[in-house]
C-alpha positions as CSV (number, residue, x, y, z in Angstrom):
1,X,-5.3,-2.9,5.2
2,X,-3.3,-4.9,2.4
3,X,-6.6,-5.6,0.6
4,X,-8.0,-2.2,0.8
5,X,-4.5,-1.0,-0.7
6,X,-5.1,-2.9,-3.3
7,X,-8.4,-2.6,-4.2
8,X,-8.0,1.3,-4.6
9,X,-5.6,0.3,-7.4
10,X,-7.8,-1.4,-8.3
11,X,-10.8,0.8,-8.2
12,X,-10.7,1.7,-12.0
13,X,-11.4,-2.2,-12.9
14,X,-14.0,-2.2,-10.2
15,X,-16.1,0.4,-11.3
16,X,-15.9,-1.2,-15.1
17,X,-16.1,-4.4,-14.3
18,X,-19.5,-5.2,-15.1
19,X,-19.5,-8.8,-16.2
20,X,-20.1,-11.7,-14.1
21,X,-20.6,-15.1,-15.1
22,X,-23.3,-16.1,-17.5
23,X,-25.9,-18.2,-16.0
24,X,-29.9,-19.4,-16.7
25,X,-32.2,-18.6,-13.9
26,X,-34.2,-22.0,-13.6
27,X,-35.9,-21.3,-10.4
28,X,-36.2,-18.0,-7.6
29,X,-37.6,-18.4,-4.5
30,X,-36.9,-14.9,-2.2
31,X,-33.0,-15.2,-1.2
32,X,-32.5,-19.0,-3.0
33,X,-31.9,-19.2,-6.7
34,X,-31.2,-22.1,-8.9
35,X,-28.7,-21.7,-11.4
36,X,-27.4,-23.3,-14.5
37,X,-24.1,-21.4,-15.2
38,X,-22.5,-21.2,-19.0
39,X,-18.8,-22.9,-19.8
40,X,-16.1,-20.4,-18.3
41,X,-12.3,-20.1,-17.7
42,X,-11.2,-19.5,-14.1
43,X,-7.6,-18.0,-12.8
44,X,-7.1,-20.3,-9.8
45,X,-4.3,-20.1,-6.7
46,X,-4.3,-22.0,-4.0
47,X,-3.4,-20.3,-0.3
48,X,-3.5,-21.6,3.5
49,X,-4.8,-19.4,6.1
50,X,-7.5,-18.0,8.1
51,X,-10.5,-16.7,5.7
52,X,-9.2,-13.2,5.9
53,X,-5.6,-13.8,5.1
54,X,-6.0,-16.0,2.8
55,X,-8.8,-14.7,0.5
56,X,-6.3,-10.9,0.9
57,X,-3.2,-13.5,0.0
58,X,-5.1,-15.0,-3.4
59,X,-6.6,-11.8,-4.0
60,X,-3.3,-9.9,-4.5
61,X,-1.9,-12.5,-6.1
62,X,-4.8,-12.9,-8.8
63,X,-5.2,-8.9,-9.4
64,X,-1.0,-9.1,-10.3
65,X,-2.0,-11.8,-12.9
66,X,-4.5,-9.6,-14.5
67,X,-2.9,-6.3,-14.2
68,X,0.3,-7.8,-16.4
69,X,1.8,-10.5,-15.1
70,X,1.2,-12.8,-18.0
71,X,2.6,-13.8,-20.7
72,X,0.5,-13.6,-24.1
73,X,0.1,-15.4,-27.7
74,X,2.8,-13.0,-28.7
75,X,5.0,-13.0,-25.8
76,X,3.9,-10.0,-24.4
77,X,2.6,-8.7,-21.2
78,X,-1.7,-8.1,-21.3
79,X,-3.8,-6.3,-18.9
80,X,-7.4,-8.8,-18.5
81,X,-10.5,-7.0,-17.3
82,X,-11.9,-7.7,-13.8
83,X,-15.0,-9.5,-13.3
84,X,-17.1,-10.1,-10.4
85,X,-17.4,-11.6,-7.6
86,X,-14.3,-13.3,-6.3
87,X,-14.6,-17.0,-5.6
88,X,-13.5,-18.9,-2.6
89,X,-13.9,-22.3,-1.1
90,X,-11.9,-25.0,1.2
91,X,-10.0,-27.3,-0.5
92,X,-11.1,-30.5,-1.3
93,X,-13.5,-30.4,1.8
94,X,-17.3,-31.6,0.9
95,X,-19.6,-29.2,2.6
96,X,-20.0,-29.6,6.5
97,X,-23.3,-28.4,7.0
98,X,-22.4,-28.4,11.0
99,X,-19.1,-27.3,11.3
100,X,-17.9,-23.9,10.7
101,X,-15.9,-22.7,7.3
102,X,-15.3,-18.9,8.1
103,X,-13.4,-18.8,11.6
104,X,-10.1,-16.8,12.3
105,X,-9.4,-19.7,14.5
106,X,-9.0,-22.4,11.7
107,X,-6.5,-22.4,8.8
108,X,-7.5,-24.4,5.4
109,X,-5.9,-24.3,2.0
110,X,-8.5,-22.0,0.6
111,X,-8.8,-22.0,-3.3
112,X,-9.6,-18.2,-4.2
113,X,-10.4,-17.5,-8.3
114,X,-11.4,-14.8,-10.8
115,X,-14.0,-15.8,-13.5
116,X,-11.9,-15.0,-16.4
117,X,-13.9,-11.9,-19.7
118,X,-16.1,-14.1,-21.5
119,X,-14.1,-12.5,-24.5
120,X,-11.2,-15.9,-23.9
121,X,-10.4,-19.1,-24.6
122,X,-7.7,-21.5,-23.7
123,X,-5.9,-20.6,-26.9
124,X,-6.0,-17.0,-26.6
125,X,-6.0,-16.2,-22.8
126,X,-3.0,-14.9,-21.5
127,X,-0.7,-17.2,-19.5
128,X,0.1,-16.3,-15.5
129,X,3.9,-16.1,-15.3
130,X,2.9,-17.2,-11.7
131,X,3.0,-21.0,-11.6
132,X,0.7,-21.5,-8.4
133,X,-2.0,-19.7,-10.4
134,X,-3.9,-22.3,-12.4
135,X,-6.1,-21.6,-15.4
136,X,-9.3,-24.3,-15.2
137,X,-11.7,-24.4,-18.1
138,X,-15.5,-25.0,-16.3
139,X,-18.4,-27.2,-18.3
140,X,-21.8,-26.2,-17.4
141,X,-23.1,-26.3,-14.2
142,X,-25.9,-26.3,-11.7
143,X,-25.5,-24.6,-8.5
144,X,-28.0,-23.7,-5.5
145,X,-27.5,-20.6,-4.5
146,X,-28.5,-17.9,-1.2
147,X,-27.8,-14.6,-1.9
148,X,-26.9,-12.2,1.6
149,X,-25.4,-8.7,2.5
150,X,-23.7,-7.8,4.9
151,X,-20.4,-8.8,6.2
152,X,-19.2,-12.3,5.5
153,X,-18.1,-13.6,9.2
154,X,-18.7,-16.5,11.2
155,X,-22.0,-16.3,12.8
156,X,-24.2,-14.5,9.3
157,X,-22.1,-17.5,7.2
158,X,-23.5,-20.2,9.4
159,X,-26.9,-19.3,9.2
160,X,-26.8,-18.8,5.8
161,X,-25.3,-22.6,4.9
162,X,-27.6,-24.1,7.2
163,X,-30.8,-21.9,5.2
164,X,-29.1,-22.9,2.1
165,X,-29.1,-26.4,3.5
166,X,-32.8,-27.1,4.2
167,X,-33.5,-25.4,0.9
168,X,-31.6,-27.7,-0.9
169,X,-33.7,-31.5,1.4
170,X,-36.2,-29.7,0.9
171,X,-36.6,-29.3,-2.7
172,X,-34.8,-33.1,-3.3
173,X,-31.4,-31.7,-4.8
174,X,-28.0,-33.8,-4.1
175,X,-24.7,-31.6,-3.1
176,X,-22.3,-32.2,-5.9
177,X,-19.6,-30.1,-4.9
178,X,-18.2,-27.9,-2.1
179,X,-19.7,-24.7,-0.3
180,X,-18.6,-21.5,-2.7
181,X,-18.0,-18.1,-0.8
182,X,-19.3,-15.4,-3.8
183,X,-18.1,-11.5,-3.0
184,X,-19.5,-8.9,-5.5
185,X,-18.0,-5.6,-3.5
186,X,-14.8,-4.0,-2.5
187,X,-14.5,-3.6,1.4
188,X,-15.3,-0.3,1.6
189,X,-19.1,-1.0,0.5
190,X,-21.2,-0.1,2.9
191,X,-22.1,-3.4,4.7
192,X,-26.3,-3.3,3.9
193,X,-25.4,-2.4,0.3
194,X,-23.1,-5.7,0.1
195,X,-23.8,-8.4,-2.1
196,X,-22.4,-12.3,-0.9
197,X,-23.5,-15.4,-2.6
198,X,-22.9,-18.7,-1.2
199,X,-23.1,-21.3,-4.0
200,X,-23.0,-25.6,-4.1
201,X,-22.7,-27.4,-6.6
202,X,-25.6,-29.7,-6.7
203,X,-27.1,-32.7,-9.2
């Protein structure tokens, strides 16, 4: 209920918020991509939980950074665009292939982010007065990807790593990173018209 309250403030980002990351499509094969994504600037917090409470907890506390809790080059509050999706992943855990990630009965520190509008840099992006959020400058990158709709919940997110997985023997790639939970819709999306992307790093 927190998150839906939220996103319905936000709902005029959401339906402007057209840009995603900038990537090169180097290879598609049905659901699998491989993808070489541009240099970007993430907004970063940190927050233990279960999935769901902690993706709503970093959520809220990402949208109050980019609605004007920030601090800009001329001291004054600035409102960022929204981007999609919104980016989650277990700290500092290497993917388990065999062990599950989404599960309401196991709490991680879960790292939730916002790509930040292509239109900043370091120098010019305004700074979260919130000191748990972290802004991260990203170099270029290569990540496998699986692309899914449908509700992101234990049993569909399984599958998909372990599809993801023997995509990723099978075509010789080395995991470089940990699993990445990618959500392009607010709740309230219909759950067939959903767009989920889960992402690794790989080498």
């Amino acid at each position: 209920m927190r998150l839906n309250f939220l996103l319905l403030l936000l709902l005029p980002y959401l339906v402007m918020a057209t840009e995603e990351p900038e990537f090169s499509l180097i290879k598609k094969e049905g659901d699998f991509e491989i993808r070489s994504y541009a240099p970007k600037i993430i907004a970063e917090v940190k927050v233990k939980g279960s999935y769901d409470d902690a993706t709503s907890a970093g959520f809220k506390l990402l949208a109050d950074f980019i609605f004007g809790n920030n601090t800009s080059t001329n001291n004054e509050s600035s409102k960022i665009e929204m981007t999609a999706p919104v980016i989650s992943s277990i700290e500092n855990k290497k993917i388990a292939m065999t062990a599950p990630v989404i599960s309401e009965k196991n709490e991680h520190a879960w790292l939730i982010s916002f790509v930040m509008p292509s239109e900043y840099s370091l120098d010019n992006l305004p700074r979260p007065n919130n000191t748990s959020i972290k802004i991260i400058a990203k170099d270029s990158e290569t990540y496998a990807v699986i692309i899914f709709s449908g509700l992101v919940r234990e049993s569909s997110f399984n599958e998909k790593i372990d599809l993801l997985n023997k995509y990723i023997i099978k075509n010789n790639y080395e995991l470089d990173g940990n699993v990445q939970i990618a959500r392009y819709d607010p709740p309230w999306t219909l759950p067939f018209l959903r767009r989920n992307e889960l992402l690794i790093k790989i080498k």
